[in-house]
C-alpha positions in Angstrom: 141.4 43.4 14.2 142.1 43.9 17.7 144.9 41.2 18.6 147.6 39.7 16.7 146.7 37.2 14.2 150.2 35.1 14.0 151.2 34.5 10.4 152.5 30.8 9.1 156.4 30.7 9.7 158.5 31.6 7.2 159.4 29.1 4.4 163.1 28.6 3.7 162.8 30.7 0.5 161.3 33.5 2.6 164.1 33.4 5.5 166.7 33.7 3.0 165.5 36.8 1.5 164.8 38.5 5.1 168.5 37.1 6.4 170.6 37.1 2.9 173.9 35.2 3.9 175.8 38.2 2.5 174.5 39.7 6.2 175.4 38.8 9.5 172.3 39.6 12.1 174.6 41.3 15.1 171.9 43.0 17.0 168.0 42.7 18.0 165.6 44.7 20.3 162.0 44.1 20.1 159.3 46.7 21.6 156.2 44.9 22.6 152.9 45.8 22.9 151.5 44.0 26.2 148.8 41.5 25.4 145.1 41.4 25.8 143.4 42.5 28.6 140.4 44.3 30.4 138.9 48.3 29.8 140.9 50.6 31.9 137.8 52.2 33.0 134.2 50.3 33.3 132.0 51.4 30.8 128.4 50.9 29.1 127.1 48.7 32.1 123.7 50.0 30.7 124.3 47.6 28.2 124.6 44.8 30.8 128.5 44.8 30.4 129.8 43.8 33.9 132.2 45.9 35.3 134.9 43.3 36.6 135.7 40.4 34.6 136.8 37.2 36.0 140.0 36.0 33.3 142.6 36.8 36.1 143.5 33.6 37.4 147.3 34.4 38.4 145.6 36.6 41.6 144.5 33.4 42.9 148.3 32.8 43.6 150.4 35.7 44.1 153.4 36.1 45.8 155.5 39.1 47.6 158.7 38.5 49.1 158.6 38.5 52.9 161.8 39.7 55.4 162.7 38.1 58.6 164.7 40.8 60.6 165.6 38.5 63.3 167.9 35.4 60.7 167.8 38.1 57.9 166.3 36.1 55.6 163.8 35.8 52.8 160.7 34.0 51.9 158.0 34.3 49.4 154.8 33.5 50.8 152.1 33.3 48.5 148.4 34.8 49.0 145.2 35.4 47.1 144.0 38.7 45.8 140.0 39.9 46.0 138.7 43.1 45.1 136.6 45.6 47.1 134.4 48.0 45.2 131.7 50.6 46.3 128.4 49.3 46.8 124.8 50.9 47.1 125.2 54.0 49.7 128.8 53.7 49.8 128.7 50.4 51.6 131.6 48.4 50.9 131.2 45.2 48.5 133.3 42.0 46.7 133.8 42.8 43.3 131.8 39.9 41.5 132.2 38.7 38.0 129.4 38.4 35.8 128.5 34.7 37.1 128.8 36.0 40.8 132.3 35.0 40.7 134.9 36.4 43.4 138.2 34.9 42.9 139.8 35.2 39.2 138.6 38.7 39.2 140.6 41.5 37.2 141.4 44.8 38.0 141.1 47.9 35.7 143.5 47.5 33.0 144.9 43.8 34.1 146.1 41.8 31.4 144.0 38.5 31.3 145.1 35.4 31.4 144.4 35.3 27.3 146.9 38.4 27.2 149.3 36.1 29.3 148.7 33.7 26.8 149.5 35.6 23.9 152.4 37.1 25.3 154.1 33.7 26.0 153.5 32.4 22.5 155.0 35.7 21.3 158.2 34.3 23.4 157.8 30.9 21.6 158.1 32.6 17.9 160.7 34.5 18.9 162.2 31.6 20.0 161.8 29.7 17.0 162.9 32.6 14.8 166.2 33.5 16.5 167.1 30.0 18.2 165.7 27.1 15.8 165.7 29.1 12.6 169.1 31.5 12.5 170.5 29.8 15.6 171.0 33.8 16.4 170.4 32.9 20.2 171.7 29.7 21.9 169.4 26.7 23.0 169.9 26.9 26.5 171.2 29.7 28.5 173.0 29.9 31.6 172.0 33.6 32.9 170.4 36.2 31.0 173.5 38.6 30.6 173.6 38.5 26.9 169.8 40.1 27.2 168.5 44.0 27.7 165.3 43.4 29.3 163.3 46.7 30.1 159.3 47.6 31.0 157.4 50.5 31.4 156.1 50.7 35.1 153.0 49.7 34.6 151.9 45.9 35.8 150.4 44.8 32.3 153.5 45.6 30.6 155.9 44.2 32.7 153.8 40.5 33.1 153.8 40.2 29.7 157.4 41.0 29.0 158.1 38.2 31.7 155.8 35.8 29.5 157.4 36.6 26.4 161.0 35.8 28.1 159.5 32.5 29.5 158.6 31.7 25.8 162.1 32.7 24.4 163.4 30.5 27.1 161.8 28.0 29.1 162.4 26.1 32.3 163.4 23.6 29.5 166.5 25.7 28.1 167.6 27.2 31.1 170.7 25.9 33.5 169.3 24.7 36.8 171.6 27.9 38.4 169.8 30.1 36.4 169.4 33.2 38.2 167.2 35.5 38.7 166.8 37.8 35.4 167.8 41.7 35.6 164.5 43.7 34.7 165.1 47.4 34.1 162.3 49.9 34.9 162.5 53.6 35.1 159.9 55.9 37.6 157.1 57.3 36.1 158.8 61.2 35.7 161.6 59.3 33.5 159.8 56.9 31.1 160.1 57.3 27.7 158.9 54.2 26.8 155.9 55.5 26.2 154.9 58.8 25.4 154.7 60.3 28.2 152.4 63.0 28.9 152.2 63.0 32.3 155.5 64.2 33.3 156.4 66.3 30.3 154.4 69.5 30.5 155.2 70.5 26.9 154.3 67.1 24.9 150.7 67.0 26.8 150.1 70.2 25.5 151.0 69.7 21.9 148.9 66.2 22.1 146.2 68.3 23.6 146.2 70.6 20.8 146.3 67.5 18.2 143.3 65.9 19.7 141.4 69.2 19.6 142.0 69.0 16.1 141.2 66.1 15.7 137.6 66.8 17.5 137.1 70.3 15.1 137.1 67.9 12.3 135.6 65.0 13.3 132.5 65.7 15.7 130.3 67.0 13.4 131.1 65.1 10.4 128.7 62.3 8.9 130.8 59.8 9.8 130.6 61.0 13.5 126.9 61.2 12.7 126.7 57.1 11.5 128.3 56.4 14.7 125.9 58.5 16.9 122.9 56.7 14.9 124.5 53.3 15.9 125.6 53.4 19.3 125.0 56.8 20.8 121.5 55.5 22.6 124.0 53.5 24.4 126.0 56.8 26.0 125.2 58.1 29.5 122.8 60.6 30.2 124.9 63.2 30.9 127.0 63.2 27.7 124.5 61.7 25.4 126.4 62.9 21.9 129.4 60.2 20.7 132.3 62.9 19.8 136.3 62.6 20.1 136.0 64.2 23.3 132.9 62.7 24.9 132.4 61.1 27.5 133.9 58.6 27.2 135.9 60.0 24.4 135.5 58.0 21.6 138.9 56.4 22.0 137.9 54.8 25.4 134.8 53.7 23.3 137.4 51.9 21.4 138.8 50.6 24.2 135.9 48.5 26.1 135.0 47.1 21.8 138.1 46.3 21.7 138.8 44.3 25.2 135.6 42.7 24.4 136.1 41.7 21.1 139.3 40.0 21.7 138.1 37.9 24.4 135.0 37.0 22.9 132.9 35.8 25.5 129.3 36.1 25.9 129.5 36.8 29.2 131.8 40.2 28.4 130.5 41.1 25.1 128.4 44.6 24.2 125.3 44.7 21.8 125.7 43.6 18.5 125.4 47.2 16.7 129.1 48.3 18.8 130.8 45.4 16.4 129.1 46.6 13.3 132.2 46.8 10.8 131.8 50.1 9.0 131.8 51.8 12.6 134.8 49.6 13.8 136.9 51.0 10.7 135.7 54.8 11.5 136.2 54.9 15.2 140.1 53.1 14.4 140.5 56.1 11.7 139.9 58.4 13.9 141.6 57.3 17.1 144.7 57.0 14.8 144.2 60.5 14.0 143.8 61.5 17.1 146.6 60.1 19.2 149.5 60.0 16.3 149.3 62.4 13.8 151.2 64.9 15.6 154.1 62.2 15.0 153.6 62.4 11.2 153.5 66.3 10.8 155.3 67.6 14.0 159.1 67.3 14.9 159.0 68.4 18.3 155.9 66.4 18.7 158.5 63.3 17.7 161.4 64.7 19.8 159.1 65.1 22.8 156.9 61.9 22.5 159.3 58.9 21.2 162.5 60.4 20.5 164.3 59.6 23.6 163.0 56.2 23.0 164.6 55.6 19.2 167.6 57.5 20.4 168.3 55.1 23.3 167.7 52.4 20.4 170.3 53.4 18.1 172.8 54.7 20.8 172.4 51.1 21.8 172.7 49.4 17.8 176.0 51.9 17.5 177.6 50.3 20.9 177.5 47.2 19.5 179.2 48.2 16.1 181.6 50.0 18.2 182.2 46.9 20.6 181.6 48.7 23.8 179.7 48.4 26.7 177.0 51.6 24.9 175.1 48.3 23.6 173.1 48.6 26.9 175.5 46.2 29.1 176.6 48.9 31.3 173.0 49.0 32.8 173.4 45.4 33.7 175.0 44.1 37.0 177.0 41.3 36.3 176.6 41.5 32.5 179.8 39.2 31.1 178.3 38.7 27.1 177.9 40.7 24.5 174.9 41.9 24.5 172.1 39.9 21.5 168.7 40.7 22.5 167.0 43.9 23.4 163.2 42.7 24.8 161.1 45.6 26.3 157.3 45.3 27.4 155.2 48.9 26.4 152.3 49.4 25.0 149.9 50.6 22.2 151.0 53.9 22.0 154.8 53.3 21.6 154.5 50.8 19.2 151.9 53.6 16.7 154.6 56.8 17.9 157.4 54.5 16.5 155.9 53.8 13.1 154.3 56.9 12.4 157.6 58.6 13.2 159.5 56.5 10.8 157.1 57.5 8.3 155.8 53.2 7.9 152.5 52.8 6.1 152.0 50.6 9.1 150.9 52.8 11.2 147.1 53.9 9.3 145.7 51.0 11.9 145.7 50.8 15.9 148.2 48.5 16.5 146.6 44.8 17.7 147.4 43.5 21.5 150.4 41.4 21.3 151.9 43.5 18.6 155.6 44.1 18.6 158.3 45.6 16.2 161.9 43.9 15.7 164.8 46.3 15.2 167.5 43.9 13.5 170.9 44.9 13.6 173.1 43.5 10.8 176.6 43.9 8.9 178.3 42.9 6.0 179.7 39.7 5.9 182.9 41.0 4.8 183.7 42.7 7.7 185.7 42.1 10.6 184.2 39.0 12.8 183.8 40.4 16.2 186.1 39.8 18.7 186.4 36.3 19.9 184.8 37.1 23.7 181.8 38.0 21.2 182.3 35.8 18.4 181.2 32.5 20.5 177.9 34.0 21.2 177.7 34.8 17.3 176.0 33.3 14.3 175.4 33.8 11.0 171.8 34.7 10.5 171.6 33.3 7.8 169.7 29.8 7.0 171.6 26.8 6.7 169.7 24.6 4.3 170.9 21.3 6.2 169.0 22.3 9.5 166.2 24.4 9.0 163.1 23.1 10.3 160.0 24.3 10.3 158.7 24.7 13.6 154.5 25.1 14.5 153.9 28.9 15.9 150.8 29.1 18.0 148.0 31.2 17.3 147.8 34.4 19.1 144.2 35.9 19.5 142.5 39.7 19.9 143.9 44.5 20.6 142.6 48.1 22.1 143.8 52.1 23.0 145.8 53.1 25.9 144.9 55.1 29.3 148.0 55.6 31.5 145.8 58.2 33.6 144.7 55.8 36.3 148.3 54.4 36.9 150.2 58.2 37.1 147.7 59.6 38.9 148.3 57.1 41.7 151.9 57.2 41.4 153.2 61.0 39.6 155.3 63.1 41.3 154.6 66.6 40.3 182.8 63.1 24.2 184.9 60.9 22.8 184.6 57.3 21.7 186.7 54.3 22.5 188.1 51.6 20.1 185.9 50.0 17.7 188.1 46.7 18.2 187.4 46.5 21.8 184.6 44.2 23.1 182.0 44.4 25.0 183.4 42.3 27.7 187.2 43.4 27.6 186.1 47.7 27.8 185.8 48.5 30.9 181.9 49.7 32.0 181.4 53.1 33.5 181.4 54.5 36.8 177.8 53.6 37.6 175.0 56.0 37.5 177.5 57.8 34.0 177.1 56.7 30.3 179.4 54.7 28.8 181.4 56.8 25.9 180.5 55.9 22.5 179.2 57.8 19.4 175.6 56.5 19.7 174.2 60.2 20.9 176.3 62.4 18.8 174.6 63.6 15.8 175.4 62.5 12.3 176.9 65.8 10.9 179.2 66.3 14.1 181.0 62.8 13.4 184.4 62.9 12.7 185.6 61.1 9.3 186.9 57.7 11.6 183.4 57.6 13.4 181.3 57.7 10.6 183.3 54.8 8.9 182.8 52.8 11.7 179.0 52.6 10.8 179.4 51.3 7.0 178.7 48.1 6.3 176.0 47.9 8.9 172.2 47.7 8.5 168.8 48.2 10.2 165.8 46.4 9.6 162.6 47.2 10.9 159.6 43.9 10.9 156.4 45.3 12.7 154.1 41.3 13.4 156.6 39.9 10.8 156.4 41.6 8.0 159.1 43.8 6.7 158.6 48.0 7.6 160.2 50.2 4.0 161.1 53.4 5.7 160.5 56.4 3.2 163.8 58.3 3.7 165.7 54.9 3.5 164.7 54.2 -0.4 166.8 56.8 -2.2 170.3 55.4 -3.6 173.0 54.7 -1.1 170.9 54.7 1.8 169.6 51.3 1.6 171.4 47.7 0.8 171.4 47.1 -2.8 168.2 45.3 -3.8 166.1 45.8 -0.9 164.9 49.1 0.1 163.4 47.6 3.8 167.6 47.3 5.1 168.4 51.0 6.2 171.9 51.7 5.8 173.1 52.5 9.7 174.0 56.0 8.7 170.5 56.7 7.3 168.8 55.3 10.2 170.8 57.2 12.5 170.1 60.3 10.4 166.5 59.8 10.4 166.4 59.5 14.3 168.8 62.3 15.0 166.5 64.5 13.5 163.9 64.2 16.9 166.5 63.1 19.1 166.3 65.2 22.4 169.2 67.2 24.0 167.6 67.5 27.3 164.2 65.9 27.2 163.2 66.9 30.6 164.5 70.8 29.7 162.5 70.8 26.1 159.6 69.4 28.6 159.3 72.8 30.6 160.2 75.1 27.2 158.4 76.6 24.7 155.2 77.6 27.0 153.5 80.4 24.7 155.3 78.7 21.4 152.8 77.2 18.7 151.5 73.7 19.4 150.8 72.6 15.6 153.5 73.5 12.9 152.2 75.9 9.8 153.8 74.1 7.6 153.8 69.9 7.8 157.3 68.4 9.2 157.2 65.2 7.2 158.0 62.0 9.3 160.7 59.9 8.3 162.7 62.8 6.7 166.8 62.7 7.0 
């Protein structure tokens, strides 16, 4: 499966078990994978695969913002994108689609306009989850202030998180004054919402060694041999042999199958023996290997690769218990609200690092285009409403039988491997805690460019008796496409809600992360040069 294959909405019966009224949802950030769209490198044209593929229609009418010196003044004129590509004896040439076209035509990597597609209906269930369904989120909105919205910095990412948002909240549910929405994106030597190899020294050695392990036990095994019989007449002359580390390595094999197959169009599509299933299911098995296993048995492979990420999570779920502007609003200009929503456009990789370091079964597959994971946020009904700045922009999550409805999702479509190489190579260049009583909007945000005090960042076993009370009663939830995630280390007694192992107690979550949070991620980046890459002995994901 290579893209998202929606499941029906849930019945009433169903949304009462995931939101039991005995839980209030407080709190939601959802990582998404960016939807479908084309190979980031062109490959197997000797199978009469064209190179550039003509599903961009959105370059047909782009816009840049345009500055008058002389009134001071802005406009956005618009203008339409064509590529230029090497032609025979270097001579430049118009990129042309398989038909000859020359507008419509995607770059490397571009997410289509089915990925665009996707993304937006993505939006929609969301929309129909949080807004028709709980009525977590209001109908309309007047500014996006209650909302953390965040992308990696690469284009495919960032488009689709802006889908998505349109689908939460169209044109339709927005105040005509709406403003323009706050977009957080980091430079390339910061990102950790990915794993990011390129500007951490350390981590792209330890993935290095991982894949080389990978290769050692794959490449001359009979399942490398099955796919070799199948496709390797298709493989360029100069590295004829299919292996993890060919070329193309067998994960960018995966790539262009998988871009194909989830646009399915005869004009894009490979020779029938690259779709045969058996060789689908081993190159997946491998890949998965390959790029997250050192997630599953390496702690500083977790620290170094996703930890900052799942630490920046739960720094921001604890803000929000402790009613302070840690919850992610003091990145946020004019943020007034509470914050509700986390949204964040990333990609393949994050999405598998996340599971696989949580220990989820979830993560044996590659995960689909348009695939995202919802962290919920919840506490017990019993305790303290929040204050009443936040209380208006509160409801119960759970169903009320008078008004539920059951709303039509659309169907998403097709899913593929990651290459960040082409963007960074363009663009690299080489406490104490306040009140848990105050809210968000009566605290007073930090000096910017400091972060805002709070307990979110301070490990579990350093937390005094007061701090670590303030996290009972509160949950987390994991649903990766929908369907519950049961975290190992969660199921043990007193560590999960009573009768459902999938609702982590706060505390055990926290504990879990804390154990791969970084200290100094950029610091751990340049250590450990001559240190072992691959642990003797297995460090078990999803340990606390």
């Amino acid at each position: 499966m290579t893209s998202v294959q929606p499941r029906p909405p849930y019945t009433d019966a169903e949304l009462r078990q995931l939101y039991p009224p005995h839980l209030q949802l407080q709190f939601v950030q959802v990582l998404m994978r960016h939807g479908e769209r084309t190979p980031v490198n062109a490959r197997f044209e000797n199978t009469g695969l064209p190179p550039f593929w003509p599903y961009c229609g959105v370059v047909r009418r782009l816009s840049s913002a345009l500055l008058h010196p002389d009134s001071d003044t802005w406009t956005a004129p618009e203008w339409r994108r064509r590529l230029e590509a090497f032609g025979p004896n270097d001579n430049p040439i118009a990129a042309a689609g398989p038909g000859g076209e020359l507008d419509a035509i995607c770059d490397m990597g571009s997410l289509t306009d089915l990925g665009r597609t996707t993304t937006h209906d993505l939006g929609r269930r969301l929309r129909s989850l949080y807004v028709d369904r709980l009525g977590f989120l209001p109908q309309t909105i007047a500014d996006s202030d209650a909302f953390y919205l965040r992308s990696t910095p690469v284009p495919r990412a960032l488009e689709s998180l802006q889908q998505a948002f349109a689908g939460l909240y169209p044109p339709s549910a927005r105040a005509p004054s709406f403003p323009a929405p706050t977009i957080l994106i980091r430079s390339p030597p910061d990102e950790t919402l990915f794993p990011n190899e390129a500007h951490c020294r350390r981590f792209a050695r330890l993935a290095r060694a991982f894949a080389q392990r990978a290769a050692d036990r794959w490449n001359d095994s009979p399942e490398m041999a099955y796919l070799n019989k199948k496709l390797g007449k298709w493989m360029p002359p100069d590295s004829p042999v299919i292996a993890v580390d060919s070329r193309p390595r067998l994960s960018g094999i995966m790539d262009t199958i998988n871009a194909t197959r989830a646009h399915a169009r005869p004009e894009t599509t490979l020779p029938s023996e690259f779709y045969d299933p058996k060789a689908i299911d081993i190159i997946d098995r491998i890949a998965v290997e390959e790029w997250f296993a050192g997630y599953r048995e390496s702690n500083e492979y977790r620290t170094l690769g996703i930890g900052g990420l799942l630490a920046d999570m739960v720094g921001r779920m604890v803000g929000s218990v402790e009613g302070t502007a840690a919850d992610g609003a003091h990145e946020l200009p004019t943020q007034r609200h509470p914050l509700k929503m986390g949204l964040s456009g990333c990609h393949d990789t994050t999405l598998g690092a996340v599971l696989t370091s949580l220990g989820a079964s979830q993560a044996a597959k590659w995960p689909p285009f348009t695939s995202h994971i919802a962290l919920e946020l919840f506490r017990s009904a019993d305790l303290p409403a929040p204050s009443p700045a936040s209380a208006s922009a509160s409801a119960s999550a759970s169903p009320s039988s008078s008004d539920s409805t059951e709303p039509a999702i659309p169907e998403n479509s097709p899913a593929s491997r990651e290459s960040s190489g082409w963007f960074f190579s363009f663009f690299s260049s080489s406490s104490s805690s306040s009140s848990s009583s105050s809210s968000p909007s009566s605290s007073p945000k930090p000096t910017p460019g400091t972060p805002p005090l709070g307990i979110g960042r301070k490990p579990i076993d350093s937390l005094t008796p007061p701090e670590r009370q303030k996290l009972n009663g509160h949950y987390v939830r994991l649903r990766y496409n929908d369907e519950p995630v049961t975290i190992p280390a969660c199921k043990p007694a007193g560590k999960h809600l009573d009768g459902d192992e999938s609702f982590c107690t706060l505390e055990a979550f926290k504990s879990i992360v804390d154990k791969f949070t970084p200290t100094d991620w950029k610091q751990q980046c340049r250590a450990n040069k001559t240190a072992p890459v691959i642990p003797e002995k297995e460090e078990p994901a999803g340990s606390s």
